[in-house]
C-alpha positions in Angstrom: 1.4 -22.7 9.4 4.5 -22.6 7.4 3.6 -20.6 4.2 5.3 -18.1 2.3 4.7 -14.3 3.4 2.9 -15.2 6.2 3.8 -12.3 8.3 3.8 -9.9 5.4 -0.2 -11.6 5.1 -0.9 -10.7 9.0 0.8 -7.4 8.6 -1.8 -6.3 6.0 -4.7 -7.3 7.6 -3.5 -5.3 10.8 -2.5 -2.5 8.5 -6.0 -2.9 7.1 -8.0 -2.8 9.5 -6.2 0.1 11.3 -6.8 2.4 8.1 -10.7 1.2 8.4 -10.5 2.6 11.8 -8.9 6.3 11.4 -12.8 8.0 11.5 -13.2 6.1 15.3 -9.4 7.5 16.1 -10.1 11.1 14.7 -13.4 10.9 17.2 -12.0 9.4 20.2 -8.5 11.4 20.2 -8.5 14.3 18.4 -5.4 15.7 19.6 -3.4 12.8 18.0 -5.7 11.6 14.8 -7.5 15.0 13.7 -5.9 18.1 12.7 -7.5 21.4 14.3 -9.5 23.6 13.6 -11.7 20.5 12.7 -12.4 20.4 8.8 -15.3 18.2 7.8 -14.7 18.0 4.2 -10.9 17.2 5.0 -11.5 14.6 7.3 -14.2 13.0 5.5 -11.2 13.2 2.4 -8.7 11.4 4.5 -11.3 8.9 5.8 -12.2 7.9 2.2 -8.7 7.2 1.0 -7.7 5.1 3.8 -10.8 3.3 4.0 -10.4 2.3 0.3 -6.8 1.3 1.1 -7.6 -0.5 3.8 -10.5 -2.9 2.1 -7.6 -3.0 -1.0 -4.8 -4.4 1.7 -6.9 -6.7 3.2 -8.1 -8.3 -0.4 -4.4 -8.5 -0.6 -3.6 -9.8 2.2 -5.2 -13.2 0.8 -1.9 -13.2 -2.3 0.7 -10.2 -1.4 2.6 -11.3 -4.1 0.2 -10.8 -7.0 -0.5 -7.3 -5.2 3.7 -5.9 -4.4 2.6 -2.6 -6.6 -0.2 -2.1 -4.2 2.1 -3.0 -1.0 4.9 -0.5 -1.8 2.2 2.0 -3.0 1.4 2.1 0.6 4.9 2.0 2.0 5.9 5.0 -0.1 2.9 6.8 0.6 3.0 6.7 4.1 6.5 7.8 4.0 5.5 10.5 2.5 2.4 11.4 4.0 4.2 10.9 7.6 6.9 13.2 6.6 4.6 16.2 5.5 3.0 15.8 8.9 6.2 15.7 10.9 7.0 19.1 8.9 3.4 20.6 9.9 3.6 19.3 13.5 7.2 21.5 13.6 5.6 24.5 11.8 2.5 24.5 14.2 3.2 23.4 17.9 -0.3 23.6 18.7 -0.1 19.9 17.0 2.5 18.3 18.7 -0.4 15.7 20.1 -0.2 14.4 16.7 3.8 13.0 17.3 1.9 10.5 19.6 -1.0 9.3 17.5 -1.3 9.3 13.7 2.5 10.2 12.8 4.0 7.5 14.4 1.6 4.9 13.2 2.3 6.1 9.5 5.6 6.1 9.9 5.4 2.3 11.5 3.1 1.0 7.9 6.3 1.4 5.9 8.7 0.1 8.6 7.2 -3.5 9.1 5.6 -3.6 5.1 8.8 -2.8 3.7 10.5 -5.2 6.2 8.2 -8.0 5.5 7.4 -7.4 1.4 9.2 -9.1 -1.3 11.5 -7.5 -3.0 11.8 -9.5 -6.0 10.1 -7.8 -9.4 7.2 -9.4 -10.6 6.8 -10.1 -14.8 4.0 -7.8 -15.7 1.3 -8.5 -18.2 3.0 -6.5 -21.0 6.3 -8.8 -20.8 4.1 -11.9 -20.6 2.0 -11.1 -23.5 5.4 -10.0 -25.5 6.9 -13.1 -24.7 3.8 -15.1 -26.1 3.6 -13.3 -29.1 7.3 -13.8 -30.2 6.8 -17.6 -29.4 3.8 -17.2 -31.8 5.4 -15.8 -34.0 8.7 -17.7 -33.5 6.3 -20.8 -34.7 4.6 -19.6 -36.9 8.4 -19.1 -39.3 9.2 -22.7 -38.5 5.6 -24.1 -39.5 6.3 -21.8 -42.7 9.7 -23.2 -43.5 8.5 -26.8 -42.8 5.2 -25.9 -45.4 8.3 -24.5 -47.9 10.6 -27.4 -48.2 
């Protein structure tokens, strides 16, 4: 199995299906998945968005290059989010537990993704459509001239 982006393909399924599983991790370890006191509304929050990403990167999984915006969505946001928790954990000790669990696994998406995703940009729809329309129209003056002489 020799195709392109395969690891980056096996990467987002793992990634995937480790978001769909955040609710089971917050349940069996607190101390290192769920934030205390335990906030229902905020862990129901949290469980949403990754479980939408997580459905999202494994549908991409099956082309990662027709999905890159998607892939680097998630590498920058769990930058991000992973450094906001690292800055809570130093603010409250009481959540150290959490350097073992959820902050080291967000911190780990953007590691391997960013290792393993293309780099290269993508022509968007806009540029494509652009493009066609100045062939058209491109065509459309020669078919003119040829109609003039």
């Amino acid at each position: 199995m020799n195709e392109p982006h395969r690891y980056l393909r096996i990467a987002l399924v793992g990634v995937g299906i480790g978001f769909l599983l955040i609710y089971p991790l917050m349940k069996i370890w607190p101390s290192g998945w769920s934030w205390q006191p335990s906030q229902y509304e905020y862990e129901q929050m949290i469980v949403g968005i990754y479980a939408t990403l997580g459905v999202f990167l494994l549908w991409a999984s099956r082309k990662p290059e027709a999905h890159l915006s998607l892939i680097w969505f998630t590498i920058w946001s769990s930058v991000v989010h992973g450094l906001i928790m690292v800055g809570m954990v130093v603010i409250d000790p009481a959540e150290r537990g959490h350097l073992k669990g959820d902050v080291p696994a967000l911190l780990l998406v953007p590691i391997v993704l960013g290792f393993l995703a293309p780099r290269a940009v993508v022509p968007n729809r806009s540029e494509n459509s652009e493009a066609a329309t100045s062939r058209h129209a491109a065509s459309e003056t020669l078919a003119t001239k040829g109609l003039q002489k």
